[in-house]
C-alpha positions as CSV (number, residue, x, y, z in Angstrom):
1,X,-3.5,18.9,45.1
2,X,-3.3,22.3,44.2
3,X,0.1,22.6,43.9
4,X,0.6,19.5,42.0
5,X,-2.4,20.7,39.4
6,X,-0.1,24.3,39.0
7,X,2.8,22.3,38.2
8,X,1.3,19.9,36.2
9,X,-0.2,22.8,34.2
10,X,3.0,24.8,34.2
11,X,4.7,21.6,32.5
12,X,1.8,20.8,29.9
13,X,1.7,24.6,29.3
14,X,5.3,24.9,28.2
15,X,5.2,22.1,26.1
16,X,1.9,23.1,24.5
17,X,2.3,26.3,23.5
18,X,5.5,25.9,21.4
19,X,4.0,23.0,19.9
20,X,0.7,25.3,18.9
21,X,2.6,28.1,17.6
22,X,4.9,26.2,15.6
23,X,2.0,24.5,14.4
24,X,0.3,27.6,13.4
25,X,3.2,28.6,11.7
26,X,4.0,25.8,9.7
27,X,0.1,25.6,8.7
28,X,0.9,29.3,7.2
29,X,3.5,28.2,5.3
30,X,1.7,25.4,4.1
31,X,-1.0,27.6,2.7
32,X,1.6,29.9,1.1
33,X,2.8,26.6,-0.9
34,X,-0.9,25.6,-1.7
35,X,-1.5,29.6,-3.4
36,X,2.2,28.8,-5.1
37,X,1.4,25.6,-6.2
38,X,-1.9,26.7,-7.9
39,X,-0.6,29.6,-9.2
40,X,1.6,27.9,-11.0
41,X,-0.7,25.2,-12.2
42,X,-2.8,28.3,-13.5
43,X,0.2,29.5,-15.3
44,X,1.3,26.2,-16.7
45,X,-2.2,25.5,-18.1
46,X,-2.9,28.7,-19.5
47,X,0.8,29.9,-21.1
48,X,2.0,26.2,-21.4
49,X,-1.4,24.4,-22.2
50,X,0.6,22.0,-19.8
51,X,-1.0,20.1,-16.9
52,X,1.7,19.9,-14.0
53,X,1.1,16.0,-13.1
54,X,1.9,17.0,-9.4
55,X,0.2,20.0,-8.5
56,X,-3.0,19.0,-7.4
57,X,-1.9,16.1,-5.1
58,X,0.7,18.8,-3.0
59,X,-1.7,21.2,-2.6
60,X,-4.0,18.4,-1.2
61,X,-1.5,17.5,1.4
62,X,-0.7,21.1,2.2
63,X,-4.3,21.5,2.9
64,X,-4.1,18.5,4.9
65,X,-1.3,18.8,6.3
66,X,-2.0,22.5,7.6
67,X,-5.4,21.7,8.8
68,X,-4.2,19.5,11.3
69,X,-1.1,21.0,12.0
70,X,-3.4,24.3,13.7
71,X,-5.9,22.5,15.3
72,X,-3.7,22.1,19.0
73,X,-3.8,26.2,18.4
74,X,-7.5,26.1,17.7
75,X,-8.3,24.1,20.6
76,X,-6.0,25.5,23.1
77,X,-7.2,29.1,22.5
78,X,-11.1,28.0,22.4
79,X,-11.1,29.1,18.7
80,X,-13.8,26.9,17.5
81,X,-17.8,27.4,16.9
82,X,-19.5,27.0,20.2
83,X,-23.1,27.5,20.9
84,X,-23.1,29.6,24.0
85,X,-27.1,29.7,24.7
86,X,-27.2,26.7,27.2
87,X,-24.0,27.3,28.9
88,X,-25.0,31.0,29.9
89,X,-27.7,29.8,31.6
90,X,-25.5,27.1,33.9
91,X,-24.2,27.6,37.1
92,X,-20.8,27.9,37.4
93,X,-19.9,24.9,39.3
94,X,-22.3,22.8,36.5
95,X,-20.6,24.5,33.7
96,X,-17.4,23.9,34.7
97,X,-18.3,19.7,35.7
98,X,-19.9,19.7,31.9
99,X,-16.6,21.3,30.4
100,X,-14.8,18.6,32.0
101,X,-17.0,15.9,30.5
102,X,-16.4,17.3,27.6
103,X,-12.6,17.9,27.1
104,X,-12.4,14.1,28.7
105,X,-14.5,12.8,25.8
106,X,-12.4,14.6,23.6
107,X,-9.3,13.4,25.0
108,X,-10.8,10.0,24.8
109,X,-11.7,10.5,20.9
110,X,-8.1,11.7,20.1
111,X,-7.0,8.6,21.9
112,X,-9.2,6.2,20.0
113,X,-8.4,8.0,16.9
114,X,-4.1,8.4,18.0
115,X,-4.4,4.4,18.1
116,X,-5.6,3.9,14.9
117,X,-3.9,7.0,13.5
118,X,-0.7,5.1,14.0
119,X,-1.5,2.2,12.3
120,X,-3.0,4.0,9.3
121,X,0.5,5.3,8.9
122,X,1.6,1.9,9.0
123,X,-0.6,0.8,6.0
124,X,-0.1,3.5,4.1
125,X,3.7,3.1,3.9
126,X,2.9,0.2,1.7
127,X,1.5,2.8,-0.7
128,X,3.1,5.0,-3.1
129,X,1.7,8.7,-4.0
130,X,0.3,8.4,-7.5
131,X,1.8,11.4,-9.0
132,X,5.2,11.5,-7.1
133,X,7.8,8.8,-5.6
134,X,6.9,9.3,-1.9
135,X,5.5,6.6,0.8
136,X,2.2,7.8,1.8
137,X,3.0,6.8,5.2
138,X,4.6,10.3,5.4
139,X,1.6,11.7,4.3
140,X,-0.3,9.9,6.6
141,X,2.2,10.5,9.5
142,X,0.4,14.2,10.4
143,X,-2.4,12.4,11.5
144,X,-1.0,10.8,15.3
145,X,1.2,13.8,15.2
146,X,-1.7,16.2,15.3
147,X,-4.1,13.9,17.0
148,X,-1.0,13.7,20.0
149,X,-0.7,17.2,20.2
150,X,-4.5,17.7,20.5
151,X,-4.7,14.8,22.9
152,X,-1.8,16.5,25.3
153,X,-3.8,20.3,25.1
154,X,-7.1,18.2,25.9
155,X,-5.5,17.0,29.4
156,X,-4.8,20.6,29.9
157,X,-7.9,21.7,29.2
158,X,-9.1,18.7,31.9
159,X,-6.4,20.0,34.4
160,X,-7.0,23.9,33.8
161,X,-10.4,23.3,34.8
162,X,-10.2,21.2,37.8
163,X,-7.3,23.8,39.1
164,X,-10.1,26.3,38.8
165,X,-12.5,24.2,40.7
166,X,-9.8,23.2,43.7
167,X,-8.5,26.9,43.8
168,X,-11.8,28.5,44.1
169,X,-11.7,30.5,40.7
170,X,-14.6,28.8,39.0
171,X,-16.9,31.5,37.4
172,X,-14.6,34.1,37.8
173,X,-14.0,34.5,34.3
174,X,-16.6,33.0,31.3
175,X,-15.3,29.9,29.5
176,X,-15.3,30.8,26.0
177,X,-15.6,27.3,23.9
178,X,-14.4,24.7,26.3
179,X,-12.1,27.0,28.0
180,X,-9.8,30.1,27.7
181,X,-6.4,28.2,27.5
182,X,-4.6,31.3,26.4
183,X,-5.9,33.8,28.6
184,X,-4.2,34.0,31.9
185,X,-1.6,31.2,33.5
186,X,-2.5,29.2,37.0
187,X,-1.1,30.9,40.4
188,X,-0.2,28.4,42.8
């Protein structure tokens, strides 16, 4: 079992780290275009006295768009508020059983949310942007991306921590968040 958990890890490992760091990447980007876009809004109102029609709704979707495209990052490398008062005082075995139950109920959320992600894509490609020609089914479209990605770093959360508990390395190391995804790889 151990083996298989290392491998499994391994496998979900290489896919979700590319996957993170592009996304990280492309949510940079994406704020670069959201400072450009205003910028030149700014400029277009002020020298112009001209209102760019379009402006406003892109920088929306960047914001969107760039949001979701680093939370896999932001959950894989525990980068989220926690509240570390109760969990200090755990055991390690309970801490790592509540961790668990906590990356499964996330993984179940994304799911739930993945399902109707997808058709929310679907209705809004009967809709049309207001202020430019595109579907807003490709708008839409980040959300079962995103919510796939953090779904697929959820089940390695899941497995990272039972690999700890079958290998003997529970508590050897504090969970920071749900749990240090980034930190160090599994040994078999």
């Amino acid at each position: 079992m151990k083996r298989a958990l290392a491998a499994a890890l391994r496998l979900l490992g290489a896919v979700n780290a590319p996957i993170a760091r592009w996304g990280l990447s492309f949510s940079a980007a994406l704020l670069a275009l959201m400072l450009a876009v205003a910028l030149a809004q700014i400029a277009s109102r002020g020298l112009f006295n001209h209102t760019l029609d379009w402006a406003e709704e892109i920088a929306r979707w960047a914001l969107v768009w760039g949001a979701l495209l680093a939370a896999p990052m932001g959950y894989r490398a525990a980068g989220h508020v926690a509240i570390t008062m109760l969990v200090e005082a755990l055991p390690p075995r309970l801490l790592y059983a509540l961790a668990i139950a906590i990356n499964l109920l996330i993984g179940w959320i994304c799911l739930m949310f993945l399902i109707e992600g997808i058709a929310f894509v679907g209705r809004g490609s009967t809709l049309v942007a207001t202020a430019l020609p595109l579907s807003m089914g490709w708008v839409y479209a980040i959300v079962p991306l995103s919510l796939a990605a953090l779904l697929s770093v959820s089940v390695e959360a899941v497995l990272r921590l039972l690999h700890d508990l079958v290998s003997g390395e529970a508590g050897r190391e504090p969970l920071v968040g749900v749990v240090p995804l980034l930190e160090r790889e599994p040994q078999d």
